[in-house]
C-alpha positions as CSV (number, residue, x, y, z in Angstrom):
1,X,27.1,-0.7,12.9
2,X,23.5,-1.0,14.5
3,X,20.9,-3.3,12.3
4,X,18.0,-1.5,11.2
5,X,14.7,-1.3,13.0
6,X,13.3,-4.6,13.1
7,X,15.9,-6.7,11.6
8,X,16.7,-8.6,14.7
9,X,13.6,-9.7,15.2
10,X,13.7,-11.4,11.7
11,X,16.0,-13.9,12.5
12,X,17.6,-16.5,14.9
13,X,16.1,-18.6,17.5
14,X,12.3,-17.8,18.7
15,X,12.6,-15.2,21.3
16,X,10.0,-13.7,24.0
17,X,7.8,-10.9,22.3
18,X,8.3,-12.8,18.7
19,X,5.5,-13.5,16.4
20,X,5.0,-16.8,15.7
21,X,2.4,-17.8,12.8
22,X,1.7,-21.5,13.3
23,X,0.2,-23.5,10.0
24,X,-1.9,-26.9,10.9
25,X,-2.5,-30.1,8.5
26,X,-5.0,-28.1,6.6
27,X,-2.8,-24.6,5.9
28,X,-4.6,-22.7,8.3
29,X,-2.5,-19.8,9.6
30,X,-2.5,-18.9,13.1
31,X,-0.3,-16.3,14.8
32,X,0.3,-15.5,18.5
33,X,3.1,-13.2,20.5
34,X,5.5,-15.7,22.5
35,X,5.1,-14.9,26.1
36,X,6.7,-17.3,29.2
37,X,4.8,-19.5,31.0
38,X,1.8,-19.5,28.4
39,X,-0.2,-22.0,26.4
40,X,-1.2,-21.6,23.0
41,X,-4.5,-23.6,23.0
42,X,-6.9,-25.5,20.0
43,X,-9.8,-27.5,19.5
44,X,-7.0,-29.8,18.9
45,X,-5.5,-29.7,22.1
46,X,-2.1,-26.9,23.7
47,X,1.0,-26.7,23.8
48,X,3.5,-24.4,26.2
49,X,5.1,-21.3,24.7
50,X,8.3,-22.5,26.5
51,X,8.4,-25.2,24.2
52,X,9.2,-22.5,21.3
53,X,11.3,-20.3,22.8
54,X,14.8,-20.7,22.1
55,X,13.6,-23.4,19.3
56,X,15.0,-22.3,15.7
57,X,12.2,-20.9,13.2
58,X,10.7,-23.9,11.6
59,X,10.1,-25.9,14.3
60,X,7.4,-28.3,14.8
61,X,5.7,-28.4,17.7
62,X,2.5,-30.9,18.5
63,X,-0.4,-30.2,20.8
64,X,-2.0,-32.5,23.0
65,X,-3.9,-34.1,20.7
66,X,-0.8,-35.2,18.7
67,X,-1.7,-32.2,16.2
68,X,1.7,-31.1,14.4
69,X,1.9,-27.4,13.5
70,X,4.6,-26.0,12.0
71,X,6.2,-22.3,13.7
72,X,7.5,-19.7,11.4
73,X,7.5,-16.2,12.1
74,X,5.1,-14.6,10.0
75,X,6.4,-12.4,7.0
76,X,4.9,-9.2,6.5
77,X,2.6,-9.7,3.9
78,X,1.1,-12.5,6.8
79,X,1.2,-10.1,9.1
80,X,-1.0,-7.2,7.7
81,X,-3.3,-9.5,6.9
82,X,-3.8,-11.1,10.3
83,X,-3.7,-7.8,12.6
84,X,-6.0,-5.9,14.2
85,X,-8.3,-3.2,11.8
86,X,-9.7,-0.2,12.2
87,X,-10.1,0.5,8.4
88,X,-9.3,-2.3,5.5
89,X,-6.1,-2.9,5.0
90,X,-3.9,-2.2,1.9
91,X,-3.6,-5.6,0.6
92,X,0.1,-7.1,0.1
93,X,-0.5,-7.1,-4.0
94,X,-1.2,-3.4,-3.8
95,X,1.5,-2.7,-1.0
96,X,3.8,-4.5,-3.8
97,X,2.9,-2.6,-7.0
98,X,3.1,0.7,-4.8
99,X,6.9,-0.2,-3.9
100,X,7.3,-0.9,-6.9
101,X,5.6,1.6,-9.1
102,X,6.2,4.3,-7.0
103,X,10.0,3.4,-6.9
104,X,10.0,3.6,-3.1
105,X,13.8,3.6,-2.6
106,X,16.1,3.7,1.3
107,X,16.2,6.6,2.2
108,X,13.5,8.1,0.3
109,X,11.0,11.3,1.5
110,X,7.6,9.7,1.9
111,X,4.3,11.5,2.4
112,X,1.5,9.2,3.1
113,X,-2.5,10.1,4.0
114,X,-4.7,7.7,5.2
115,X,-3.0,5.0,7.1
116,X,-5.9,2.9,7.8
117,X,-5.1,0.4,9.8
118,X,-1.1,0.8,9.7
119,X,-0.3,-1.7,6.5
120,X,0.9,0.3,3.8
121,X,3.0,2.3,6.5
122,X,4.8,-1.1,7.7
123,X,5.9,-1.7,4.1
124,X,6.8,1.8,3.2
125,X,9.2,2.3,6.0
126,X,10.8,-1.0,5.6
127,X,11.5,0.0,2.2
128,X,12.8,3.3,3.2
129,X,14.6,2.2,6.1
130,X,15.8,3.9,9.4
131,X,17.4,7.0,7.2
132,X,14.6,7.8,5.1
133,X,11.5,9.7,6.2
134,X,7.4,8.5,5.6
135,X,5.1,11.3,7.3
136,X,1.5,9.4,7.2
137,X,-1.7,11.5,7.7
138,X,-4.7,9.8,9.2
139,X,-8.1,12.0,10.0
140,X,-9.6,9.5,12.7
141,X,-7.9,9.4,15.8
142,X,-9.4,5.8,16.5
143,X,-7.4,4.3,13.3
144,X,-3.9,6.6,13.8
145,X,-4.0,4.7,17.2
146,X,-4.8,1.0,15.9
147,X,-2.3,1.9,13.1
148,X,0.3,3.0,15.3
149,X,0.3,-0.6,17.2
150,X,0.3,-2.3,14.6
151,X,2.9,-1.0,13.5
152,X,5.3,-0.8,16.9
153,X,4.2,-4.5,17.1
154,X,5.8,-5.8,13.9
155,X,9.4,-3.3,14.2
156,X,9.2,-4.3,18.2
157,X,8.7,-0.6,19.3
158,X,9.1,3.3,17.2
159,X,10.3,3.5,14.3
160,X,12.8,6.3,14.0
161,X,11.3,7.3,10.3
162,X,7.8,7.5,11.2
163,X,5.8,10.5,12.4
164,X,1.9,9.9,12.2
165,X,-0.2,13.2,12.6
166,X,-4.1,13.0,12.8
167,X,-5.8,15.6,10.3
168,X,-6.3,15.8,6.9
169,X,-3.3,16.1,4.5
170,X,-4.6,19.4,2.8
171,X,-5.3,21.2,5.8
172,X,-1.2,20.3,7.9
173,X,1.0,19.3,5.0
174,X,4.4,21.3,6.0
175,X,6.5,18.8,4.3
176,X,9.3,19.9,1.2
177,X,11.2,18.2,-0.6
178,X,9.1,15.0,-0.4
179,X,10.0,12.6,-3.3
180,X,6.9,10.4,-2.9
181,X,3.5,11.0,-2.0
182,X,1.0,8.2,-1.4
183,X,-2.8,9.3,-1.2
184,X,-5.1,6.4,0.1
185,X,-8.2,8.2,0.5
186,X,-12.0,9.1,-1.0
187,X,-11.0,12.4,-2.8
188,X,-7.6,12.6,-3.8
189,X,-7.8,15.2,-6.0
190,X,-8.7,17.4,-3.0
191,X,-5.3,17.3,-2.6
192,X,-3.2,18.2,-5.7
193,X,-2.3,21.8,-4.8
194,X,-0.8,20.9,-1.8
195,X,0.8,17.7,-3.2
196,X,2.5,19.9,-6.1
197,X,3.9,22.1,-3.5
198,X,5.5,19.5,-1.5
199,X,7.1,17.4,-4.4
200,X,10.6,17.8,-6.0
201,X,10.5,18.4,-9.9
202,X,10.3,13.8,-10.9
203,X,8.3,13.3,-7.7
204,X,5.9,10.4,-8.1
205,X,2.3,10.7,-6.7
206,X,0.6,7.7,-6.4
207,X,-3.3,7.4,-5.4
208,X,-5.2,4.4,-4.6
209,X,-8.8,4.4,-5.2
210,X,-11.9,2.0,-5.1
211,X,-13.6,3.2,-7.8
212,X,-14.0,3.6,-11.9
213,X,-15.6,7.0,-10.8
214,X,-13.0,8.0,-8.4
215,X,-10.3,7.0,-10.8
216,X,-11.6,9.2,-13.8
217,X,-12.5,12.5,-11.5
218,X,-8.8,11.9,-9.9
219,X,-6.7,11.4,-13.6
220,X,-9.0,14.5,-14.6
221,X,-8.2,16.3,-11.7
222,X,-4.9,15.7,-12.2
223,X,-4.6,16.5,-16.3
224,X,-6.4,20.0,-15.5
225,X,-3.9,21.0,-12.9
226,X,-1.1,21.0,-14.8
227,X,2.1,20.5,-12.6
228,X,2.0,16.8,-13.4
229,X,2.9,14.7,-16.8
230,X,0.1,11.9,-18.0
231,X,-1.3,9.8,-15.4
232,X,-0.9,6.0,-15.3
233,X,-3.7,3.6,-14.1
234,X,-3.9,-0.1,-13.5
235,X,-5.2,-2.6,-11.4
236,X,-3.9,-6.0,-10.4
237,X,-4.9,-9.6,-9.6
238,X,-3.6,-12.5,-8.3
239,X,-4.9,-16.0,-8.8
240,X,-2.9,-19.2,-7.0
241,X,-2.6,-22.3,-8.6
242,X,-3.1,-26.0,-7.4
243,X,-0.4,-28.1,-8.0
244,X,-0.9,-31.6,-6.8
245,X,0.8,-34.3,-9.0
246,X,-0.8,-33.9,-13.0
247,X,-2.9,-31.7,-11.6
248,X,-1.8,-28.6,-12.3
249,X,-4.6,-25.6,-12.3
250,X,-5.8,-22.4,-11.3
251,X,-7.7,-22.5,-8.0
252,X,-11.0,-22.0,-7.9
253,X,-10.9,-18.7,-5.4
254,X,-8.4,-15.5,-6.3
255,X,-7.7,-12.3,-5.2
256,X,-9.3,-10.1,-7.7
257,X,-10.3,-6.2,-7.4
258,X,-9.5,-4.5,-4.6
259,X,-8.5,-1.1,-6.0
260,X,-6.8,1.2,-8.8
261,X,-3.5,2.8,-8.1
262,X,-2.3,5.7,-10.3
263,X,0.8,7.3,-10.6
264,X,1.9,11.0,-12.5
265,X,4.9,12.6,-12.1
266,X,5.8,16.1,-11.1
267,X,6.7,18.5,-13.9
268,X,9.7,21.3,-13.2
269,X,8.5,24.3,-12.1
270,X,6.5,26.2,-15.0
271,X,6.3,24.0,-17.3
272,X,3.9,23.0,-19.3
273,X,2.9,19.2,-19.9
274,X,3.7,18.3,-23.4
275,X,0.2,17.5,-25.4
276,X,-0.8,13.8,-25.2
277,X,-2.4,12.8,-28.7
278,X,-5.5,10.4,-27.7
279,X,-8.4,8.8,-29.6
280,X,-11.0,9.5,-27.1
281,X,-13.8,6.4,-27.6
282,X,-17.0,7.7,-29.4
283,X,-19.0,9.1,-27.1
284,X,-16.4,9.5,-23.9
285,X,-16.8,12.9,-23.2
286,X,-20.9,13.4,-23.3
287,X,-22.7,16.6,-23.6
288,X,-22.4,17.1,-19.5
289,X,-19.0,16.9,-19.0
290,X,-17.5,19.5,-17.2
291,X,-13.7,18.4,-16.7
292,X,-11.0,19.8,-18.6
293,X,-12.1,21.5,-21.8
294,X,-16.2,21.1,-21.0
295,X,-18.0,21.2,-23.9
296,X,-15.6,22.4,-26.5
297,X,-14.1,19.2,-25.8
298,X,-17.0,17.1,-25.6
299,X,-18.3,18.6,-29.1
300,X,-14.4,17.9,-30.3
301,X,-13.9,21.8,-31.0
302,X,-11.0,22.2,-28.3
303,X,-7.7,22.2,-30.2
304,X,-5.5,23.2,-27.6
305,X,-6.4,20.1,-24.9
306,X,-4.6,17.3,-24.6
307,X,-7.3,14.9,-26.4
308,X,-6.6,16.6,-29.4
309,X,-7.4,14.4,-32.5
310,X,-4.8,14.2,-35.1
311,X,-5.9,12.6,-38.5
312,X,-2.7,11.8,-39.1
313,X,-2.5,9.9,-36.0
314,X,-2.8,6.1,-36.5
315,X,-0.2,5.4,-33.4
């Protein structure tokens, strides 16, 4: 039985064409592709790349200035963060909650648009693995091909899952039977009709968006069409902590906003979504609004929407 795309290159002895991410005194990361007869060079002096080859992961190796760093080959999350970009990256917490949230399983049917600079790809189709399918949609040629590098760099070459074509989702999705769909872009709710089509009846769509005003026009967007059950919206930090004898604290940087990701799920075929009982904040829906309901909702005369007050309601 063959390993899956990638795996070898996870483990055993430093080999030619390997990532290596080398950490110094100080924790700085650095990372380089092994290559024979080459030098890895510092402020702090070189060292040979022969020295690393063959070497197990978690060497030591020391420059010529008697510099120590340690060699590990960098994981994934290092890895997205360190490559080349055409567009910003997915971050690894992001990447994370999607996997998880989105309950990206092997095997699965992934539709992706807007693959950026190829980091969200590189963790969907490890998670899907060499029998499942993820079909990314990227409208600038310039970041499909920075994507597409990055991506044969860290699986060592094609992966037999992927198929990346350049042009917007709406316009060239032929895709059926696609159990997840993943929409990194401005205007996701451009999309919904053609997302509906291509999702099995408990299909998850997931959206990741920069913005509270992108967020509210895409859960709209999505309430008003109608295919979908009630949208789910978060956001998620991370904050590291110092740990150095009794001193034990949060640092003083983290990793705070970056985006809001979504999720809804896909309804059977003509059904209706049941009727969500809210308590809309006073005020929410202003004498403007034009989403689902307009006015009648904003006035609180709509009955039949789901923001429906119930008296009775104290849930």
């Amino acid at each position: 039985m063959s390993e899956p795309t990638g795996a070898a290159r996870r483990r055993g002895p430093f080999k030619v064409g390997d990532q290596v991410q080398l950490t110094d005194p100080k924790g700085r990361h650095y990372t380089f592709t092994l290559e024979e007869g080459k030098s890895f060079h510092t402020h702090k002096g070189a060292f040979p790349h022969d020295e690393l080859i063959g070497a197990p992961e978690g060497s030591v190796v020391r420059t010529t200035g008697n510099v120590a760093y340690l060699a590990l080959r960098p994981l994934l999350p290092d890895y997205v963060l360190s490559m080349p970009r055409g567009a910003a990256v997915v971050y690894p917490k992001d990447a994370g909650q999607i996997l998880a949230m989105a309950d990206i399983f092997p095997g699965a049917r992934v539709v992706e648009a807007g693959v950026g600079s190829g980091s969200l790809s590189s963790f969907l189709l490890r998670a899907i693995g060499d029998d499942g399918m993820l079909h990314s949609y990227e409208r600038r040629a310039d970041f499909a091909e920075i994507a597409t590098q990055n991506v044969e760099r860290y699986f060592g070459g094609p992966h037999p899952a992927w198929t990346l074509t350049v042009g917007d989702l709406q316009d060239n999705l032929s895709d059926t039977d696609v159990d997840r769909v993943i929409l990194d872009m401005l205007a996701p709710w451009e999309c919904l009709e053609a997302v509906s089509k291509a999702l099995v009846p408990g299909g998850i769509l997931c959206a990741y968006v920069a913005t509270t005003t992108q967020l509210a026009r895409t859960v709209e967007a999505i309430r008003e069409h109608g295919t979908f059950n009630e949208p789910s919206a978060w956001e998620t930090m991370v904050r590291t902590w110092h740990v150095e004898g009794l001193a034990v604290r949060p640092d003083h940087r983290m990793i705070g906003h970056t985006g809001f990701l979504l999720t809804a799920r896909r309804l059977a075929d003509g059904v209706e979504p049941p009727l969500r009982r809210r308590r809309p904040a006073k005020g929410a829906y202003g004498e403007d609004y034009t989403g689902p309901g307009g006015r009648e909702k904003a006035a609180g005369k709509d009955k039949g929407t789901a923001t429906t007050v119930d008296p009775t309601d104290v849930a």
